[in-house]
C-alpha positions as CSV (number, residue, x, y, z in Angstrom):
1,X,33.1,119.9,58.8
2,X,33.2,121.3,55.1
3,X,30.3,122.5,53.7
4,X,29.4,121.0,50.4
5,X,26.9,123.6,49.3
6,X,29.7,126.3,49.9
7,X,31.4,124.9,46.8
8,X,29.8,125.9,43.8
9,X,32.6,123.1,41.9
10,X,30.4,120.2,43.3
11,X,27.0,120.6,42.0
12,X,26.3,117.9,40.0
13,X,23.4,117.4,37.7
14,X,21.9,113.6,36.9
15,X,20.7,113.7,33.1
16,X,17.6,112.7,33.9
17,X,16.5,116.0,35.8
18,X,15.9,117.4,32.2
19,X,15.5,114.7,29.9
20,X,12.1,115.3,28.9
21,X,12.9,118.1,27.5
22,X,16.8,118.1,25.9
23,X,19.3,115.9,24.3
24,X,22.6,114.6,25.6
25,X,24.5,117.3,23.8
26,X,22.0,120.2,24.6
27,X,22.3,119.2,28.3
28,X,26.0,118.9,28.1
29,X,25.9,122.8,26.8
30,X,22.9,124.0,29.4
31,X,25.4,122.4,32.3
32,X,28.2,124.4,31.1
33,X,26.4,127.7,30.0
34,X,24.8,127.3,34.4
35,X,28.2,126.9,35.5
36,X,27.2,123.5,36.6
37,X,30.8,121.2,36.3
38,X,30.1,117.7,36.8
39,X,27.6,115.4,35.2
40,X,26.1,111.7,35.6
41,X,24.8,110.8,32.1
42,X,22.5,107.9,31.5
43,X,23.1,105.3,29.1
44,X,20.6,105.2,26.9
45,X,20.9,109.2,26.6
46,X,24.5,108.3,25.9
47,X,23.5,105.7,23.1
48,X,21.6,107.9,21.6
49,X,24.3,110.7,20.9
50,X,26.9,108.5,20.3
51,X,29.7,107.3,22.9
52,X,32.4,108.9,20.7
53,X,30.0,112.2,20.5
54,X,29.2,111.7,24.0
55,X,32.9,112.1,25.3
56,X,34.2,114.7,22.9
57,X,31.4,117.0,24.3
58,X,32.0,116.3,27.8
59,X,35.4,117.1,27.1
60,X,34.9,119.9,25.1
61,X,33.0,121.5,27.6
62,X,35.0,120.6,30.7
63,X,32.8,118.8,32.6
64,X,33.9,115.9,35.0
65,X,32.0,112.8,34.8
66,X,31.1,111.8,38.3
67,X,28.7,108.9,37.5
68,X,27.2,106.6,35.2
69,X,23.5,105.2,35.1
70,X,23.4,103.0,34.8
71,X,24.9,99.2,35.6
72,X,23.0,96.0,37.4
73,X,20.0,94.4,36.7
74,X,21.9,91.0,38.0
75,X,18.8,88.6,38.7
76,X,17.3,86.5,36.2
77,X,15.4,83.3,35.7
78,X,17.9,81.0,34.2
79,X,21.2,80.9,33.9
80,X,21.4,82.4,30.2
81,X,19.8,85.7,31.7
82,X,22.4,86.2,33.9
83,X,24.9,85.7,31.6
84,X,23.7,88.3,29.5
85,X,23.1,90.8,32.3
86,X,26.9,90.0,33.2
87,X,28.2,90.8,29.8
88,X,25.5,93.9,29.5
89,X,27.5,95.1,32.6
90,X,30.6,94.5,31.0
91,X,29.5,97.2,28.5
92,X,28.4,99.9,30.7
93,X,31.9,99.6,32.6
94,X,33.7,100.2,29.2
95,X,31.3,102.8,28.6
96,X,32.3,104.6,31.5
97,X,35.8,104.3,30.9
98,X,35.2,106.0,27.7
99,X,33.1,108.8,29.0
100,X,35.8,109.3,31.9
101,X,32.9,108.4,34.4
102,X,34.3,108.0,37.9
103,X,32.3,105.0,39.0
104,X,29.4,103.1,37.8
105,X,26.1,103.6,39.8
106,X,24.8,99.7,40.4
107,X,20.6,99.2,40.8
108,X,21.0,96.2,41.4
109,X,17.7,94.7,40.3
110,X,14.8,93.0,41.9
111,X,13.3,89.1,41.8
112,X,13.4,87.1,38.0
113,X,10.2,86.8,36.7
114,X,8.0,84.6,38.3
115,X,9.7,84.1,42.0
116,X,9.1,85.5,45.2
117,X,13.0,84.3,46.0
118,X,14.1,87.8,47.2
119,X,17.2,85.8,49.2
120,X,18.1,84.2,46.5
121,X,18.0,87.6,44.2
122,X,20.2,88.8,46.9
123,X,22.7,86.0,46.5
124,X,22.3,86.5,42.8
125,X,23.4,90.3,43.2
126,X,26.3,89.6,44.9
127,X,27.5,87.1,42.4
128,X,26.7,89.3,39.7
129,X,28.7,91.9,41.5
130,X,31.5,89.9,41.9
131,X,31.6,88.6,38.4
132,X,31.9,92.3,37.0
133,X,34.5,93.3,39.3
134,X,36.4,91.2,37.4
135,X,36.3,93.7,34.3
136,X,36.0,96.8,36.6
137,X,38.6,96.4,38.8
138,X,41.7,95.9,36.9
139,X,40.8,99.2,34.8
140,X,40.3,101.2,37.9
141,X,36.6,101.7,37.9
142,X,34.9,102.1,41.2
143,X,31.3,100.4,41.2
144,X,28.8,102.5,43.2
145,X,25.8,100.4,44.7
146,X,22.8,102.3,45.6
147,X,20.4,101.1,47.5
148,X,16.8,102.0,46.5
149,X,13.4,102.4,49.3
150,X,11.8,99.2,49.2
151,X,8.8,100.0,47.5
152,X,11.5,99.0,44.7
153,X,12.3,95.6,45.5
154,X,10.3,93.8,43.3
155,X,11.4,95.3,40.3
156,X,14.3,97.1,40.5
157,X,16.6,96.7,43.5
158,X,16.3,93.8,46.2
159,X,18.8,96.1,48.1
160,X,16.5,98.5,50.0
161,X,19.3,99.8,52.7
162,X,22.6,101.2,53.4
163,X,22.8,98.5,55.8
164,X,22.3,95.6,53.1
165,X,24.9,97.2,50.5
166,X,27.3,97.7,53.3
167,X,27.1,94.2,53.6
168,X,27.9,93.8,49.8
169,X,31.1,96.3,50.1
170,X,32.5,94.1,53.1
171,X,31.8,90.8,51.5
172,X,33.0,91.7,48.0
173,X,36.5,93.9,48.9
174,X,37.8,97.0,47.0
175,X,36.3,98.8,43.9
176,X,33.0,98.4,45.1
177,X,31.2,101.3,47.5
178,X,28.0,103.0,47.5
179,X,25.6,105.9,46.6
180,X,23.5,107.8,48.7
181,X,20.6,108.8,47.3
182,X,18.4,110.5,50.0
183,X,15.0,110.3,47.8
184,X,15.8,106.7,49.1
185,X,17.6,106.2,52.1
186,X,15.4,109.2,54.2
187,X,13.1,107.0,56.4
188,X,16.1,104.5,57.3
189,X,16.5,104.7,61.1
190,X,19.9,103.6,61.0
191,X,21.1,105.7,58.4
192,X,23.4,107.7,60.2
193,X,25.4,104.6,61.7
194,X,25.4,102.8,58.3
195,X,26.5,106.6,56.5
196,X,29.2,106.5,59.0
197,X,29.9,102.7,58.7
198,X,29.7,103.4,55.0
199,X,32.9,106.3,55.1
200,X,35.2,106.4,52.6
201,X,33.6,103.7,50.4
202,X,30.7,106.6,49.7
203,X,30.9,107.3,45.7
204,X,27.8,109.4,45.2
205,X,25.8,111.7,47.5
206,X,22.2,111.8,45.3
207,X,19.8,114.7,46.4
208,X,16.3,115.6,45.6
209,X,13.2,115.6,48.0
210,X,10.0,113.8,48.9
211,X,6.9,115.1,48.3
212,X,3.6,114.7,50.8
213,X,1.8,113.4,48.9
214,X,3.4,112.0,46.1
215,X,1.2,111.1,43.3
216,X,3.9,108.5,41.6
217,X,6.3,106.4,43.5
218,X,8.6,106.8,40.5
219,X,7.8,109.9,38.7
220,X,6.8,112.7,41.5
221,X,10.2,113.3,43.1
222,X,10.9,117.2,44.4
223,X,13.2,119.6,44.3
224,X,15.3,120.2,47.3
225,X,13.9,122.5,50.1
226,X,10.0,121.4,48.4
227,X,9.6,118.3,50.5
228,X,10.1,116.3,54.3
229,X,13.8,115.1,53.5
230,X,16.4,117.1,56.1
231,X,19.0,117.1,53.2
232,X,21.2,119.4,55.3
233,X,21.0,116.9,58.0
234,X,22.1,113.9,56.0
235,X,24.6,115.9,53.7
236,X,26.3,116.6,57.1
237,X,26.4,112.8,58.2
238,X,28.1,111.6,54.6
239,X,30.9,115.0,55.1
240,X,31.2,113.6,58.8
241,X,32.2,110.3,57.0
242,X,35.1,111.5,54.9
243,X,32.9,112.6,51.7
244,X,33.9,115.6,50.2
245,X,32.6,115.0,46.7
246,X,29.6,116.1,44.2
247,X,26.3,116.4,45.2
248,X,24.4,115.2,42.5
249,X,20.7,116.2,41.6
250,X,18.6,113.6,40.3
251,X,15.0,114.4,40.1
252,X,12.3,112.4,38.4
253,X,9.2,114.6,38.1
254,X,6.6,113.5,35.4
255,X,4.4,116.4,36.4
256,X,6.2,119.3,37.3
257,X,10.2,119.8,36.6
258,X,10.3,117.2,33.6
259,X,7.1,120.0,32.2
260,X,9.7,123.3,32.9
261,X,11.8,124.8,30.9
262,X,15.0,122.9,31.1
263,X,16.9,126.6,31.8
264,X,14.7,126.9,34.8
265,X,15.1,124.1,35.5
266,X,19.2,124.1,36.4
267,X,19.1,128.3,37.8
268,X,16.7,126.5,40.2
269,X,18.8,123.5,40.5
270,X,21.9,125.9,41.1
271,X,19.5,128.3,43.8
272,X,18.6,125.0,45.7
273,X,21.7,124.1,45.7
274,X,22.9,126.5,48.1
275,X,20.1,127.2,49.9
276,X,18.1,123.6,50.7
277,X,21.3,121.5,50.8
């Protein structure tokens, strides 16, 4: 089995770990000045520098671009919304291209205003999928779906398990896989058979922890090694399945990490790293 944390060349760091507190561009230069060689950057962080910017630092820096938040959104209420979530799509996949992202990370979204339809969000997902793999797929772009825990399905993914974007992969055929992201994929009882199931169509291996208690269901996430999650555990199942990729830390935390000094913030990311994953 190869042992992710062994290889310093994987860390990856998800934007939003330090937004709070840097820019795009200041990010882009903490990541290289930590030794930390692979970043997923976040749209609107991306809009705000400038896509041209945007790229020419990532470039200039050396950094690989191993995903982009963020694309989906699908449902809608009429058929005008999802026409305009299909064309918003459209732009994050060129955006990508442009950044040299190498796949698009897919929360799906949840129910359209006013219904309590989640099957038929579902459907909608997987049509809205399908439609943008139209513009992905010819230019190479991988589309990553990650399934979030379903406290989310409401409101931002109606796709709560590895099982259910499995599903998608099989139903929709190549350039489409999926990212695991353990903050939300932990408690699933069948994760290792759906990890395994999953194999070579896994694009993005997402780390942080769970905290007990956690204050904010969005907002309280923890760093590695501070929480319940057996990240070692899991990271093991995904290598088991052929994934020998980044490991990407994505940590959302209002309270405490967003607060830090974002150069703390990425020698602990880097310390973690190694030791709690």
């Amino acid at each position: 089995m190869r042992d992710l944390a062994a290889r310093p060349d994987l860390l990856s760091l998800n934007t939003a770990t330090v937004r709070e507190r840097w820019t795009l561009p200041q990010i882009i230069e903490g990541c290289a000045r930590h030794g930390i060689r692979a970043i997923a950057p976040w749209r609107d962080q991306v809009a705000a520098c400038g896509l041209e910017a945007a790229a020419r630092l990532i470039r200039t820096h050396g950094l690989r671009v191993n995903g982009y938040c963020r694309g989906g959104m699908f449902p809608a209420a009429d058929a005008a919304g999802r026409a305009a979530a299909i064309a918003d799509n459209r732009r994050a996949v060129d955006e990508a291209l442009a950044l040299g992202a190498e796949c698009l990370i897919l929360v799906v979204g949840g129910l359209p205003a006013g219904s309590k339809d989640i099957a038929g969000a579902r459907r909608q997902v997987q049509d809205g999928i399908a439609a943008l793999l139209e513009h992905a797929r010819p230019q190479g772009l991988k589309l990553a779906i990650e399934p979030l825990h379903p406290m989310y399905a409401a409101d931002r993914a109606c796709v709560n398990t590895l099982a259910q974007a499995n599903d998608l992969c099989d139903a929709l055929g190549e350039g489409v896989g999926v990212a695991v992201d353990v903050y939300h994929v932990w408690w699933d009882p069948a994760l290792e058979r759906e990890i395994a199931r999953a194999g070579r169509r896994i694009l993005g291996f997402h780390v942080c922890d769970w905290l007990v208690p956690t204050t904010d269901m969005l907002l309280d996430r923890g760093m590695m090694g501070d929480g319940v999650i057996d990240i070692p555990r899991i990271r093991g199942w995904v290598e088991a399945a052929g994934y020998a990729d980044c490991v990407e830390v994505e940590i959302f935390s209002a309270r405490n990490w967003w607060q830090r000094n974002p150069d703390e913030v990425l020698q602990t990311v880097r310390e973690r790293y190694a030791s709690a994953c």
